[in-house]
N, C-alpha and C positions, 0 to 999 in steps of 0.2 A: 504493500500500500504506500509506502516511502515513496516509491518512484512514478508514481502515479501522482502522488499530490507536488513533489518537484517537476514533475512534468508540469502541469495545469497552472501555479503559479503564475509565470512571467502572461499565461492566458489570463488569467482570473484579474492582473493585476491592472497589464492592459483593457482590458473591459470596464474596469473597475473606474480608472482613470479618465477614459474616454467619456462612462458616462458621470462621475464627478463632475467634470469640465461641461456637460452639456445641460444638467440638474434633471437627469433622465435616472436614478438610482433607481427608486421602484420598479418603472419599466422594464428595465436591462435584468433588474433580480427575476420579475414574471418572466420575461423572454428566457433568460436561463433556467430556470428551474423550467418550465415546458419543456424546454431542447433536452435537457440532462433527462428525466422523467422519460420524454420518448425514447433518446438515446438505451437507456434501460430496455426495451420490451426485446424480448426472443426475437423476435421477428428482424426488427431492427439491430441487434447484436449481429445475426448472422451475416445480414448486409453488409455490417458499417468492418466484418472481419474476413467477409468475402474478396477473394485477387480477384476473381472475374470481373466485380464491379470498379468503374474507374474513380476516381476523389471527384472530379464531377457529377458523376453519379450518383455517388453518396450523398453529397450535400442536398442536390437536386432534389431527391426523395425525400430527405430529411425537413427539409424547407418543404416541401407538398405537405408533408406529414402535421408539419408544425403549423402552419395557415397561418390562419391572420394574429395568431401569439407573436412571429418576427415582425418587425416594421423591415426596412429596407437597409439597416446598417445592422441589424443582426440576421439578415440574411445573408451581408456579406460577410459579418464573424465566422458565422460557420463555413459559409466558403473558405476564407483563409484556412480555418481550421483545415477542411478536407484537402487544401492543397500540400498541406504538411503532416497529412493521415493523422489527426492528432482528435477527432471526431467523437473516437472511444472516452474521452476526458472530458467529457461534456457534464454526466453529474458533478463530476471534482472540480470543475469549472466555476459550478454554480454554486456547490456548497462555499470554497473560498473567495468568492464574491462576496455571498451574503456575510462570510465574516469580517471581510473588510467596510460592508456595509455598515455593519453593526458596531463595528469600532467611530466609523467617522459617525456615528448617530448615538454613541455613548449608549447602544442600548445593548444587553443580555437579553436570549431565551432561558427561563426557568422553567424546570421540570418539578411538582413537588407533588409528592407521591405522598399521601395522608392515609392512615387507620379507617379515619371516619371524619365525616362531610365538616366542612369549614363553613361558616357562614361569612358574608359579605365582611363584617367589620371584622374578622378573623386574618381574611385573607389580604385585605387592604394594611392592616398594622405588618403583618410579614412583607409584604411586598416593599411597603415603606423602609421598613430594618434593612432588606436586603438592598434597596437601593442606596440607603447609607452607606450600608458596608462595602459594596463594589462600585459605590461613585460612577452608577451607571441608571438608568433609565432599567425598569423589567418589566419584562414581558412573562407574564409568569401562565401557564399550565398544569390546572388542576387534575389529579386523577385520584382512586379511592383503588387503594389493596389491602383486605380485609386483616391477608398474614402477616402484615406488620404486627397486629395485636394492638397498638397504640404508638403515637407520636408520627411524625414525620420522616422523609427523605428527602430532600433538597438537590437539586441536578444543578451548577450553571457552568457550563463550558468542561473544564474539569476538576471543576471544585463542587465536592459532596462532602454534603454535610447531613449525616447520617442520625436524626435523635428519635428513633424509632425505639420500640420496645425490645422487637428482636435484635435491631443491630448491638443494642448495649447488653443482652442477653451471649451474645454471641461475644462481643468484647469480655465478658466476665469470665464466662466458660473457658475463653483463649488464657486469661491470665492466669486460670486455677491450674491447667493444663500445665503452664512454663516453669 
């Protein structure tokens, strides 16, 4: 996966830049994420890794595939793309896009995994605390797993922060064990 996302880079970064410079971020993130998301299906995998088919070809199709999600300067990204067979890097494209996105917009995705249901002022005082603590803008993502038992899990980027009942269950048991 290293050489995949070194690949996609100097793509993701150019993209990134271009639409910086043009105040098209949103755009250029939907347009990539479609492209990447198509680039995924079976069907399109075996195209896009097919000799038979030329980089014109590929794109071609790709761009049919994708319709009116490209305007005309992400139809020509992919083109570039395809003339430098680089086509397959289209999700990793768009995922480090949208991180760089999210850097110049000071915002985090959170993920926070709860026991049991949070209500509104619950979820707003946490959202608050966390955007304290990473001096960033959240976007936060509720979901409900029963086998926690109680407390939370916290996702942002790669920072977890675990206060669940099982995690500290499981921390205990590690330290009786050592």
């Amino acid at each position: 996966m290293a050489e995949l996302s070194t690949l996609a880079r100097p793509y993701a970064k150019a993209a990134f830049e271009y639409a910086a410079q043009a105040g098209e971020l949103q755009s250029w993130s939907d347009s990539l994420a479609t492209a990447g998301s198509v680039a995924q299906q079976p069907n399109v995998v075996k195209l896009l890794s097919s000799p038979s088919v030329t980089a014109q070809q590929q794109a071609t199709a790709l761009i049919e595939i994708c319709g009116d999600a490209l305007d005309e300067r992400g139809q020509n990204f992919l083109t570039v793309l395809s003339e430098n067979h680089r086509l397959q890097l289209l999700p990793e494209i768009s995922l480090q896009f949208d991180v760089l996105k999210a850097n110049r917009e000071k915002a985090v995705d959170v993920e926070l995994v709860a026991a049991h249901e949070l209500d509104a002022e619950q979820q707003q005082k946490l959202s608050d605390a966390l955007s304290a603590k990473l001096e960033r803008k959240v976007n936060m993502q509720v979901s409900l797993d029963k086998n926690l038992l109680g407390g939370a899990v916290i996702r942002a980027g790669d920072l977890v922060i675990d206060g669940s009942i099982r995690g500290r269950l499981a921390k205990l048991a590690e330290s009786l064990h050592s």
